[in-house]
C-alpha positions as CSV (number, residue, x, y, z in Angstrom):
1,X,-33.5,-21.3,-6.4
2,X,-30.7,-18.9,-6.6
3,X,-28.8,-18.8,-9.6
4,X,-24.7,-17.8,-9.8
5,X,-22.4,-17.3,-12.2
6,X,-18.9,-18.2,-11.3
7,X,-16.7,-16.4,-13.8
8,X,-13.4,-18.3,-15.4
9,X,-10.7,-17.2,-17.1
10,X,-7.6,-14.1,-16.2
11,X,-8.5,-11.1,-14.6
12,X,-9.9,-8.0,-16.9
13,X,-7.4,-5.1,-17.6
14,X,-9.0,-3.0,-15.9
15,X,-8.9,-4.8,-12.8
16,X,-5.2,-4.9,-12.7
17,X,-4.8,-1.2,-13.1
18,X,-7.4,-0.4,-10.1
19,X,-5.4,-3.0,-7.6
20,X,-2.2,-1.7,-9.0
21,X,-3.4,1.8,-8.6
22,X,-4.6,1.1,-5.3
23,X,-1.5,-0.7,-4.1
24,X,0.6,2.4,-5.2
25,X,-1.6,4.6,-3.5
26,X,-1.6,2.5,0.0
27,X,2.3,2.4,-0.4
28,X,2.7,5.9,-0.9
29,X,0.1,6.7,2.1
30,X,3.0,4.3,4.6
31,X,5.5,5.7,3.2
32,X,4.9,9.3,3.6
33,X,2.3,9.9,6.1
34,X,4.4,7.4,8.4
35,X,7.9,9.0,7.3
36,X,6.8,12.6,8.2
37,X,4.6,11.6,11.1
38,X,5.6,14.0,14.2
39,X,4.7,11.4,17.1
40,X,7.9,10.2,18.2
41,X,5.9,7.0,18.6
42,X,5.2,6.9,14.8
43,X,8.8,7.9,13.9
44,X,10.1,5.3,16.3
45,X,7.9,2.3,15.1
46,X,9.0,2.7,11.4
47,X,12.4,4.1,12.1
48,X,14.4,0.6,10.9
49,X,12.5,0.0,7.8
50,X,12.7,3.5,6.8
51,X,16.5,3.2,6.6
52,X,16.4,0.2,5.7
53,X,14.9,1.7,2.6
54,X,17.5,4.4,2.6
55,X,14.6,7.0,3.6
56,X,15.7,9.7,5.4
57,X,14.2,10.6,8.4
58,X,16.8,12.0,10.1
């Protein structure tokens, strides 16, 4: 017999920081890796959400 434990209650601090963290991280990475990206097939498929963001690409 295998025994669980389901855990109740809010998530820990710590938690929170490290998706928060990781979120940041992941949203800098699409931002910046896809904004400076040299294939013009990159550049092209984030071209309108870049401005959109009033990014400059251009």
């Amino acid at each position: 017999m295998m025994n669980t434990a389901v855990r109740k209650g809010s998530v820990s601090t710590t938690e929170t920081v490290l998706a928060a963290l990781g979120a940041m991280l992941l949203g800098t990475f699409l931002l910046f890796g896809v904004g400076f990206a040299q294939p013009q097939v990159l550049h092209d498929a984030a071209h309108d959400g870049r401005h959109s963001f009033a990014f400059p690409c251009h």
